[in-house]
C-alpha positions in Angstrom: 0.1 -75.6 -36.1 -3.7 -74.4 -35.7 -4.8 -78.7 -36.7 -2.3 -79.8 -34.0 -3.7 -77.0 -31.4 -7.5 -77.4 -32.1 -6.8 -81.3 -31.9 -4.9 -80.8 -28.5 -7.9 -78.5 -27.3 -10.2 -81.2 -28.4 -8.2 -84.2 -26.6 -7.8 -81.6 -23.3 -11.4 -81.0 -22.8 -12.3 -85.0 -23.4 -9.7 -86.0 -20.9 -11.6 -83.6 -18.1 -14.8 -84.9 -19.3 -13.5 -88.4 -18.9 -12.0 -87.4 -15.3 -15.1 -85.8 -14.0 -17.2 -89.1 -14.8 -14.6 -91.3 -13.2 -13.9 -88.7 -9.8 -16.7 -86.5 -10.0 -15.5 -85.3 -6.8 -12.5 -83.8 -8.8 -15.3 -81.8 -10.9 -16.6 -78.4 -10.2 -19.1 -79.0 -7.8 -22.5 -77.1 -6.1 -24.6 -77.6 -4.0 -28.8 -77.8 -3.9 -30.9 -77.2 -0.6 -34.8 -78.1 -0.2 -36.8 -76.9 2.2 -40.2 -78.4 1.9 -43.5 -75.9 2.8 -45.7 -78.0 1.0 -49.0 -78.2 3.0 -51.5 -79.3 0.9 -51.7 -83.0 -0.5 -51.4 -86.6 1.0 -47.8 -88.1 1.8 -44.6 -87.5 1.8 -42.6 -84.6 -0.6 -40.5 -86.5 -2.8 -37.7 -84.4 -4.6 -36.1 -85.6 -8.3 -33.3 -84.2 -10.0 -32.4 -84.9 -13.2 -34.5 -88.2 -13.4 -33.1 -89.7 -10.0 -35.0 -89.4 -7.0 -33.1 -88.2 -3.8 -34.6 -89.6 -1.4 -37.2 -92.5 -2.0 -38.9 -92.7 1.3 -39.5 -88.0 1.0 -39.4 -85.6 3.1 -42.3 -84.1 5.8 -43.3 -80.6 6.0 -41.1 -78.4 7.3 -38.0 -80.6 6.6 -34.7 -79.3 5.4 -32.0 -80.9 3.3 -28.2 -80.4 4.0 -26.5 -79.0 1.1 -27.3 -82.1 -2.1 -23.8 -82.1 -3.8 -24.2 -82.0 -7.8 -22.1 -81.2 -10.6 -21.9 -77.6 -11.8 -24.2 -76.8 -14.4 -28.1 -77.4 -15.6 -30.4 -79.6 -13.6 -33.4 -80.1 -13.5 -35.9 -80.4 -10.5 -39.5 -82.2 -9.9 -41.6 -81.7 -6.8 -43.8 -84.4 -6.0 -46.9 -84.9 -3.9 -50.1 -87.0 -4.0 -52.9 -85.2 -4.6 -51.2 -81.8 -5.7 -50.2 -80.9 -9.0 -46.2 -80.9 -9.9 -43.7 -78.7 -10.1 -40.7 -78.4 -12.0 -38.0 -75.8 -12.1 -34.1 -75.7 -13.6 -31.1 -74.8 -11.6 -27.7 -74.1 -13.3 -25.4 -74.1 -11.0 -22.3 -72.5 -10.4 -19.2 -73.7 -8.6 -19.4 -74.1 -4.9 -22.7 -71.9 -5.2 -25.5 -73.4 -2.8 -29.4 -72.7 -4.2 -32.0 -73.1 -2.0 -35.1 -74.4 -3.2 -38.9 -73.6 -1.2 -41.7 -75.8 -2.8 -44.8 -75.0 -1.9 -48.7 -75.3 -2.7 -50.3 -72.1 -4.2 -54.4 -72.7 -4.9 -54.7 -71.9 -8.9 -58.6 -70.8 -9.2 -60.5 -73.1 -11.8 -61.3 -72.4 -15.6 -62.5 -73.6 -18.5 -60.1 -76.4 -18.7 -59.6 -77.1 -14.8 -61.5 -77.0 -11.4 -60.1 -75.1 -8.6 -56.9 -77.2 -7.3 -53.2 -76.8 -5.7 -49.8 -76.9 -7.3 -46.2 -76.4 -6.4 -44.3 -74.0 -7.2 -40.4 -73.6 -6.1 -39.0 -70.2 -4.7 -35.1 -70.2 -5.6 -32.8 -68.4 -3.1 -29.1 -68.1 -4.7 -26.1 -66.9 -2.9 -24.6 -63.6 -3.2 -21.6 -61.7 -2.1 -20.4 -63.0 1.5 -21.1 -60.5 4.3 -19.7 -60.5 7.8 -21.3 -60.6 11.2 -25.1 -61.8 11.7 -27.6 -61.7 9.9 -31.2 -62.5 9.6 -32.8 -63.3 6.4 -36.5 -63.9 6.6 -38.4 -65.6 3.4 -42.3 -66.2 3.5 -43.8 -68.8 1.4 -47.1 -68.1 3.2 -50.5 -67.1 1.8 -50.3 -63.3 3.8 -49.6 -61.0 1.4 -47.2 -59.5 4.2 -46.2 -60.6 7.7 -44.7 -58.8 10.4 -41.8 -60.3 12.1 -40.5 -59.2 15.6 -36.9 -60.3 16.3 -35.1 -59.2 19.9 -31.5 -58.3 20.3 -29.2 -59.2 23.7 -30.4 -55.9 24.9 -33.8 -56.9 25.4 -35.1 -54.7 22.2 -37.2 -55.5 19.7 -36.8 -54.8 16.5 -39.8 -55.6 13.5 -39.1 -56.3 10.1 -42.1 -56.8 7.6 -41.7 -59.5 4.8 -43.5 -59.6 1.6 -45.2 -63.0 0.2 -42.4 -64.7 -1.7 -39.3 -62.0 -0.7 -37.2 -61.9 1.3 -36.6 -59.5 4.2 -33.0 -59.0 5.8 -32.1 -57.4 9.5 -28.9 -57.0 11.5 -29.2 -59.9 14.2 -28.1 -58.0 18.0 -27.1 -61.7 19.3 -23.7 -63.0 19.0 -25.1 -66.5 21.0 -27.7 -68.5 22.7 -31.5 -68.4 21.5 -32.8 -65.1 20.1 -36.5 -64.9 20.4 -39.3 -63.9 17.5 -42.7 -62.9 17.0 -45.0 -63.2 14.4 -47.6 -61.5 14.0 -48.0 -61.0 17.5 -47.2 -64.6 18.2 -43.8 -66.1 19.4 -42.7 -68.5 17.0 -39.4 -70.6 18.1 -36.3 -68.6 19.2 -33.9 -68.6 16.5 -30.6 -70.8 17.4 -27.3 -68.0 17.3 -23.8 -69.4 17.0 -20.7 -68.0 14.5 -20.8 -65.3 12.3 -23.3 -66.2 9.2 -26.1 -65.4 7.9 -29.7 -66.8 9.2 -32.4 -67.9 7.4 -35.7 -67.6 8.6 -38.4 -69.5 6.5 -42.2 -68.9 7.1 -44.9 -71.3 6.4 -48.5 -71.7 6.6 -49.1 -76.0 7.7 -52.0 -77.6 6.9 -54.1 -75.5 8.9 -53.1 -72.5 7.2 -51.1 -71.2 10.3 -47.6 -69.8 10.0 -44.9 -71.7 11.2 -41.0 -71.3 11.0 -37.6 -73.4 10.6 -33.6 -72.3 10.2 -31.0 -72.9 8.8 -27.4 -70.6 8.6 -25.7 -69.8 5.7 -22.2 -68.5 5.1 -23.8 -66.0 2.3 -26.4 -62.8 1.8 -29.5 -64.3 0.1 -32.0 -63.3 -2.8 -34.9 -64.5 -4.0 -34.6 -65.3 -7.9 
């Protein structure tokens, strides 16, 4: 009885395998998001996962992706642009789990072996428990060690909210819809667009000139930085 059981185990597990390569939309699937804040460099971004690149023609700063639909599990991502050293990092993901990725250019100071240049690294942002309500989420990518963030509610209020280099920073949003605008710094950045209920991500920047800059997205889920 155990031979005939492991054997039906065995043929189980190689029929789903088999299934998921011929409807992979019948495997367990999640999702990858790229945001690219990578200022330095010539070109476009271009993103590869697991050996296949996304999008051929790349992406300009301050694009975002939708979510990239992949099988759950291990994958592996490369960040690509001319004139800036690579960077790599491994996602496993979970069913119906979205990761955000932030590349980005960080100056690494020279040594023995290497002069002063630029490389990407990749902030991950994975979903946790689902909230209700709005919320704002603010990550910073930029080179300020901290940055202060004014938001206004529908009540004319401000309220400020500091965020750490490579946190995140989170703040009840007092705008059930229309445009709800921001500061940074001192400096209005573009209102924030306010619809449902969600959570909304704020990403800061620094362009090519090194100043901060800003682009959303919502999501249905509390953030963290990993």
């Amino acid at each position: 009885m155990k031979t005939i059981f492991k054997t039906l185990l065995i043929l189980a597990s190689a029929c789903g395998q088999l299934l998921a390569e011929k409807d992979p939309a019948a495997a367990p699937t999640g999702f990858i998001r790229v945001v690219n804040a990578v200022a330095s460099g010539t070109g476009q971004v271009n993103v590869i996962i697991d050996g296949e690149d996304v999008r051929p023609e790349g992406y300009s700063l301050g694009n975002a992706t939708g979510g990239i639909g992949m099988l759950a599990g291990s994958h592996k991502i490369l960040i690509k642009r001319e004139g800036v050293e690579e960077g790599t990092t491994t996602v496993v993901l979970e069913k119906n789990q979205t990761v955000t990725l932030i590349p980005f250019a960080e100056r690494v100071p020279a040594s023995d072996l290497k002069p002063a240049h630029y490389e990407i690294r990749v902030l991950r942002l994975k979903q946790r428990q689902i909230e209700s309500g709005r919320t704002a989420t603010f990550v910073s990518v930029s080179a300020n060690p901290e940055i202060k963030v004014e938001l206004s509610g529908e009540d004319g209020k401000w309220a400020s909210v500091f965020v750490k280099r490579l946190m995140i920073a989170e703040t009840p949003l007092n705008y059930s819809q229309g445009y709800a605008p921001a500061k940074v710094n001192g400096a209005p950045i573009k209102a924030i667009p306010i619809g449902g209920v969600g959570n909304y991500v704020v990403v800061l920047y620094d362009d090519s000139e090194g100043k901060v800059q800003s682009l959303f997205f919502r999501d249905l889920k509390f953030l963290s930085a990993d």
